[in-house]
N, C-alpha and C positions, 0 to 999 in steps of 0.2 A: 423673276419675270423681267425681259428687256421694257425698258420703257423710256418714251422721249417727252420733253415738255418744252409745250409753246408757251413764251411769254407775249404778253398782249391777245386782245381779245377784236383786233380792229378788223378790217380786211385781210390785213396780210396774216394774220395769226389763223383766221378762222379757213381762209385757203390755204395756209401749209397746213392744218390739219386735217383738213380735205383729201389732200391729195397722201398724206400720210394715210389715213386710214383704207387708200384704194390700196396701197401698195403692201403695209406691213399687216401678218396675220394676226387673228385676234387675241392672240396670247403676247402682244405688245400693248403696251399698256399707256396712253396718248391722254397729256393731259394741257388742256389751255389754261393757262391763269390772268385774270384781267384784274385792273388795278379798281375799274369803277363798277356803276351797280347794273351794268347792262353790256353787250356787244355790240360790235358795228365800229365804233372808233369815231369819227368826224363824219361818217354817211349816217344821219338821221333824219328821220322825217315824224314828222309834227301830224295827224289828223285831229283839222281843230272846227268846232260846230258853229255855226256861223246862224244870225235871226232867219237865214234862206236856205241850210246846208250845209256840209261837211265838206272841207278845204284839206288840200295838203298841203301843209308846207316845209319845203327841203331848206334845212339848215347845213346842209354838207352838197355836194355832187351832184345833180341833178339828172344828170341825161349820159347815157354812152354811146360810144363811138362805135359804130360798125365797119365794116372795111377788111383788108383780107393781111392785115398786120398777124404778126402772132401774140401781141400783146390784146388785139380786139378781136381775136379768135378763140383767145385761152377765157375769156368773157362767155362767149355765147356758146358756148363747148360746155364750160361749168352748169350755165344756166340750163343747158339742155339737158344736164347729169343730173340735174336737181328737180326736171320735171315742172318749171318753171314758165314755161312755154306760153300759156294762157293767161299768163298771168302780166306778158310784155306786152308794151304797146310801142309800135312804130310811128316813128315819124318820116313822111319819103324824103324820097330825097329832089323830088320837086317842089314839094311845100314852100312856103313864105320862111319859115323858120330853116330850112338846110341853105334856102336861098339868099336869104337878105341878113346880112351882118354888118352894124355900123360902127362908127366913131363917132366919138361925141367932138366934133371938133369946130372950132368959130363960131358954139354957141347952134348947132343943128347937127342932125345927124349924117354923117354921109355912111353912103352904103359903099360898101366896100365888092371891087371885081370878084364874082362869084366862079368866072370862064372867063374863058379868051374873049367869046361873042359878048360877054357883058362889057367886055373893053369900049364895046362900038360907041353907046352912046357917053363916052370920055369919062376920063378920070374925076372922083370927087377931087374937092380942095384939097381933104388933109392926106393924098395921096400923089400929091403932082410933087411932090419933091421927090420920087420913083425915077422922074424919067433924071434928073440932077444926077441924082442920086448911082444910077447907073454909067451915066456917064463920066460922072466922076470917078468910078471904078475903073474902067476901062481905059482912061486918059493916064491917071495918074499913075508914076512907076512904083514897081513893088516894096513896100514899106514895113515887112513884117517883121513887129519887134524880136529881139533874142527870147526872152522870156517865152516860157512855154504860154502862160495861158495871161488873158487880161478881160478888161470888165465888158458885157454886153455893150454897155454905152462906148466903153472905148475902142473897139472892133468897129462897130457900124460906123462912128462919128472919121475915122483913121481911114475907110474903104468906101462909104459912101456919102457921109456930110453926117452932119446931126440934127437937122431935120426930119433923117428919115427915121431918127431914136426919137426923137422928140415927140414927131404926128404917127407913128404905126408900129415902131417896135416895143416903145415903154408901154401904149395898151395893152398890146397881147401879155407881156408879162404880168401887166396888171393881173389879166385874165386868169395866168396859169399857176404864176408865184405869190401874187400879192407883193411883189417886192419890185425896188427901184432897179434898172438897169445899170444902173454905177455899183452895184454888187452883186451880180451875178455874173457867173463866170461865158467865156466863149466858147472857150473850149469843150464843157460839160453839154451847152445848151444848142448849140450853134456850132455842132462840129461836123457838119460835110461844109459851111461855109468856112469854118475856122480852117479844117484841112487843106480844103481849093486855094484858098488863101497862099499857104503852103508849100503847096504842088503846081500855081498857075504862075506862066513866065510873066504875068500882068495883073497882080490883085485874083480876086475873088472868080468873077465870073468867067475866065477865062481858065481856070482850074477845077470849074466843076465838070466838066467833059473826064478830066482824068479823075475825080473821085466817084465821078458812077461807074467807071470801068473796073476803079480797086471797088468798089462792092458790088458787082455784080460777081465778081471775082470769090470775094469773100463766102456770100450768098449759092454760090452755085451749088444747085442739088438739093438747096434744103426748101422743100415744099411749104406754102404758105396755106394751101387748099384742106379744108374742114374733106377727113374722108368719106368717103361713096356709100359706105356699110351706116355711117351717122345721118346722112343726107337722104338715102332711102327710106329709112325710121321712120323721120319727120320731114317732109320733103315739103310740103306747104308753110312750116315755118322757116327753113331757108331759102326758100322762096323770097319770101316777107324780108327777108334780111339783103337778098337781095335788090331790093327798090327803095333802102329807107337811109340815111345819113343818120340815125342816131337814135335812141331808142331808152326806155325805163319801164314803170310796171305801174298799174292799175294804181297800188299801194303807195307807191313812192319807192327809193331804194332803199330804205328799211327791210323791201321784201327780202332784200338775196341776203345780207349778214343771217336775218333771222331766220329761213330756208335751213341755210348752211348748219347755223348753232342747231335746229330743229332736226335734221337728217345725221348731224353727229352724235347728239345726242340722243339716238335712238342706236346708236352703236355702244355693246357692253362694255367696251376695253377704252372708251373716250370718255373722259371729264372737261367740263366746261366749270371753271370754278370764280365767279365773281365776289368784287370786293376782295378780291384779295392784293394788295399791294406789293411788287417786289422790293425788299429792303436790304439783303445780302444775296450772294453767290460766291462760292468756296466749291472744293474739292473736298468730299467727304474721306476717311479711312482708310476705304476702301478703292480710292478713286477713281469714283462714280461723281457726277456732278452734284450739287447740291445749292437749293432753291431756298433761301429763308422769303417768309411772306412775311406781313407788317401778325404782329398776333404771337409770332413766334413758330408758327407751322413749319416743319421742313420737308421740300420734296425732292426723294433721291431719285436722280434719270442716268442713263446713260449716254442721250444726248438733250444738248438744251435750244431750242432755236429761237432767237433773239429776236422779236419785232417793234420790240420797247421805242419810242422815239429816243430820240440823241439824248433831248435834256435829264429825261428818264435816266435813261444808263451811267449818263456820268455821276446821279448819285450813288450808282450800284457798284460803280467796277472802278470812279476816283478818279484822280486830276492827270491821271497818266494815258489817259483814252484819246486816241486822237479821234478827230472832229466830236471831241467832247462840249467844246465851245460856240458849234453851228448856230446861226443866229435859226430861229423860227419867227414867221409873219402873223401874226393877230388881225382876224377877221371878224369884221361884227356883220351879219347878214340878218336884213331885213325883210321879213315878208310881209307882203302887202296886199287884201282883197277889199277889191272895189265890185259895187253892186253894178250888174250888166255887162253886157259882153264886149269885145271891139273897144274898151277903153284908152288903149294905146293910139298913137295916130298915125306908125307903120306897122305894118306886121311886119316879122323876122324873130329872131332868136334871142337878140338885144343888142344892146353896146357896149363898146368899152371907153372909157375916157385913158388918154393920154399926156403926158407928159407936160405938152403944149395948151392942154386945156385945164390944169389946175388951178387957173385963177378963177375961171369959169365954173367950175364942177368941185364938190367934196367927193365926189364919189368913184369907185373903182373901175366900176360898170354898173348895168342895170340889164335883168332876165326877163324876157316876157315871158313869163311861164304859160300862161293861158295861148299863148299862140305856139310855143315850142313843143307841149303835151297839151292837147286840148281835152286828148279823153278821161286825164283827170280831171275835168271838172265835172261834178254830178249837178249843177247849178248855173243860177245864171251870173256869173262873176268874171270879174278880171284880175288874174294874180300876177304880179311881178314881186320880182325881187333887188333889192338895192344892196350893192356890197360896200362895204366903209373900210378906212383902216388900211393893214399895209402898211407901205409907208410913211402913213400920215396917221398914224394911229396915236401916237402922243399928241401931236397937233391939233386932233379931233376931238379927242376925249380927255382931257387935260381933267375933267371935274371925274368926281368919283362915280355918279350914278349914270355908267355908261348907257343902260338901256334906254333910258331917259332923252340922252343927249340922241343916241342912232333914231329914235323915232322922229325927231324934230327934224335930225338930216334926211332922209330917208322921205320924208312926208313933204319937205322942201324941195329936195332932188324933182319926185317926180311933178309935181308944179309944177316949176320953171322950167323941167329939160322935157317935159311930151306933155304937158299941160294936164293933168288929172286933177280936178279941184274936186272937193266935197267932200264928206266923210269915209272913211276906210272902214269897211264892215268889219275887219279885223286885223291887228297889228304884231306880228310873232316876232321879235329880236330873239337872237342868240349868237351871245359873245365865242369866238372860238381864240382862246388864248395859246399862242405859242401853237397852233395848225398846219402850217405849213414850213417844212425845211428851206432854207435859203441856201442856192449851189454856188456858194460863195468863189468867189475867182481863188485858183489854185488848189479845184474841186476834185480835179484825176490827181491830184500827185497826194494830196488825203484820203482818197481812198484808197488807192495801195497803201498806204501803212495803215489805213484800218484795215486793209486785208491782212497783212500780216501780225498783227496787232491780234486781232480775231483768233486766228489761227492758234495764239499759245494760249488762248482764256482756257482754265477751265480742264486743265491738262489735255487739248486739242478737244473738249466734248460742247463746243458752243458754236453756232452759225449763225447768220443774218440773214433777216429779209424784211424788206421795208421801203417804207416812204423817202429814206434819206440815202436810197442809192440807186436804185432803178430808175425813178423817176417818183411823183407824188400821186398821178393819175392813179384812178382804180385799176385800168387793164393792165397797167404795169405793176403795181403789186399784186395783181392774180397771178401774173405770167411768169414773177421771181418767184414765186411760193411754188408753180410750177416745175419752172426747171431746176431750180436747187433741188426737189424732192428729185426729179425723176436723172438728172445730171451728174449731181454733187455727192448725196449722199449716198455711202453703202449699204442699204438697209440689210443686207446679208450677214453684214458682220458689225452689226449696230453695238454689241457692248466691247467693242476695241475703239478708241478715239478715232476719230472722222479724220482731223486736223485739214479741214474746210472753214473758208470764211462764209459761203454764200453769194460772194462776190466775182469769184474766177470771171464769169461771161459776160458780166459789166465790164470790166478793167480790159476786158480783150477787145472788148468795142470800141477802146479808144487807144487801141495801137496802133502806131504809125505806120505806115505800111512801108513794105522794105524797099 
């Protein structure tokens, strides 16, 4: 009996099994293995009972993107396969929350240009270094180091001043990395501006003209559009999807992992197997792959698809794995409800603090959940959320009883940056150790030789898909667990080696153009 096995139980494992079981018949034999006592991976959500009511609170992910990407389409396409539909709730895309996004910056929040027409009434403070900022592009002659790739911070600070790292680009990575801009790579994160950079006779902006023309180029033919036969089915929920900026579920995003693990395992030829630890992999006898679990379990596949994090693997496969040594960012998220509604003193989505504002601020950002999803509240409360850490994570938690310390920050944060004084009907910490991948500068030229690297594991029977190559968002591990199955893999002639890494169409993304 052919049979493949997924490691990890997070997103990306529970959608390549997904999409594994649409494709191979059921005499293939598809098995997930996860290391702890549940699925989902870093998307969890908490429903916790409150003296007035039942609260969600998301320790992972909160909200997704909608939009006609393939990576926010392979989202709402899943969701739609899984019947899941009634279960979403939108948020439009005129709301207070699609509209109003701040910085924490000088100590208030400014809101950051939403459109062009919100330009009218001028720029906040921690945004007027934009205009410097651009014209210091444009002035200054073109400056691009030899070296293939360099740090976020030293891209922007080299092309636009470092101001505009300091007040607006160090936030957003806040937002997305958890990690400082002096280690994150350009090239990976930042690459139609790294490219322009590249290809413009004058800096940056004066080369993006020719890199939307190399992608459109690229791009030509391949449709972004959810099809017509999908859209008929259920025409009122993409309807819905068309007026919303971003969207989750009644539930919290707990719903879609456990969806997912619920409709596979109603499949005879799939296993979902928690608690089970991976502690080796070898090539059996026979050379078939071969899976040892903590316990001493062995399971023999013909092919193995990898979604282990970095730090994971390299206790699996040893000190010869490249980007075995990828740093991960540590997030302590704080959830916080407060009795009555409106307790925030703007509506929007929340803020992020910057660079420039950590003398001012411990904190990453801050969520208004209660204004971003309102229909999850069954009650009358205000839930935000506080993110810690990152960067500043030793710095913050220096003592041992982390929880402890994030509710002190957390409970101070929103005091002094939107004034919520008085007791918290409820306080949910949860530490996420090593969460997030950091795309450390000279991040394309490590993942080619983890491609090829990948390719001999295992006598050519092991692939990837994950967090530490696509990207870390959820639509981007749906959309790799996608196209690996339906792109990469031969399911036709699954017990002959693959010798794929999973990476082919990332690595092609960041080719030069001729």
């Amino acid at each position: 009996m052919a049979a493949i096995t997924v490691l990890g139980g997070g997103i990306s494992g529970l959608s390549t099994a997904w999409y594994l079981a649409q494709k191979v018949p059921s005499s293939v034999s598809i098995k997930v293995v996860e290391a702890s006592s549940r699925v989902g991976g870093w998307i969890r959500t908490d429903r916790r009972s409150t003296p007035i009511g039942e609260i969600v609170a998301e320790a992972g992910p909160r909200t997704l993107r909608t939009g006609k990407s393939p990576d926010a389409l392979s989202v709402l396409e899943l969701l739609d396969d899984l019947d899941l539909r009634s279960h979403v709730i939108m948020t439009s895309a005129q709301s207070p929350a699609a509209l109003n996004r701040f910085i924490y910056y000088d100590g208030t929040l400014n809101r950051m240009p939403s459109s062009l027409s919100s330009l009218a009434s001028g720029l906040p403070a921690a945004a007027t270094c934009l205009v410097s900022g651009v014209w210091h592009d444009f002035t200054r002659k073109s400056n691009t180091p030899v070296d293939s790739d360099e740090s976020v911070r030293a891209f922007i600070e080299r092309r636009f001043g470092a101001k505009v790292d300091d007040n607006l680009a160090s936030a957003v990575m806040h937002g997305i990395y958890a990690a400082d801009t002096k280690d994150l790579s350009a090239r990976a994160l930042l690459y139609p501006f790294w490219l322009a950079d590249r290809m413009g006779s004058r800096g940056v902006i004066s080369g993006l003209r020719k890199v939307a023309r190399v992608s459109r180029a690229r791009h030509a033919g391949q449709s972004v559009e959810t099809g017509g036969e999908r859209r008929a089915r259920n025409p009122e929920f993409w309807a819905s999807v068309e007026g919303a900026s971003m969207y989750s579920f009644k539930g919290g995003m707990q719903t879609l992992p456990n969806e997912l693990a619920k409709k596979l395992g109603e499949r005879p030829n799939v296993e979902i197997a928690t608690g089970q630890k991976v502690v080796a992999a070898r090539v059996g006898a026979t050379g078939r792959a071969q899976i040892e679990v903590h316990g001493g379990r062995v399971i023999e596949s013909d092919h193995v698809v990898n979604t282990l994090p970095l730090h994971s693997m390299h206790g699996v496969f040893g000190s010869d794995m490249p980007m075995g040594h990828t740093p991960y960012s540590s997030v302590v998220v704080v959830n916080l409800t407060y009795k009555g509604k409106g307790r925030t003193p703007v509506d929007g989505f929340g803020y992020l603090v910057p660079r420039a504002s950590q003398h001012e601020s411990r904190a990453l950002g801050v969520v208004f959940d209660s204004c971003a999803l309102p229909e999850q509240d069954t009650c009358d409360v205000t839930r935000v959320t506080v993110m810690l850490g990152g960067p500043r994570f030793k710095e913050l938690f220096a003592s041992k009883d982390v929880e402890a310390e994030a509710k002190l920050l957390a409970l101070d944060t929103v005091q002094r940056e939107l004034g919520i004084r008085g007791d918290a009907l409820d306080i949910h910490v949860t530490v996420g150790m090593r969460c997030i991948p950091t795309y450390t500068t000279g991040y394309v030229d490590q993942l080619q030789q983890m491609h090829e690297w990948t390719k001999r594991q295992l006598n050519g029977r092991m692939s990837l898909v994950g967090a530490a190559y696509g990207g870390p968002a959820v639509p981007q591990c749906v959309n790799h667990a996608r196209i690996h199955v339906h792109n990469h893999l031969n399911l036709d002639t699954l017990t002959e080696p693959q010798c794929v890494s999973g990476l082919e169409e990332i690595i092609k993304a960041f080719d030069l153009p001729a």
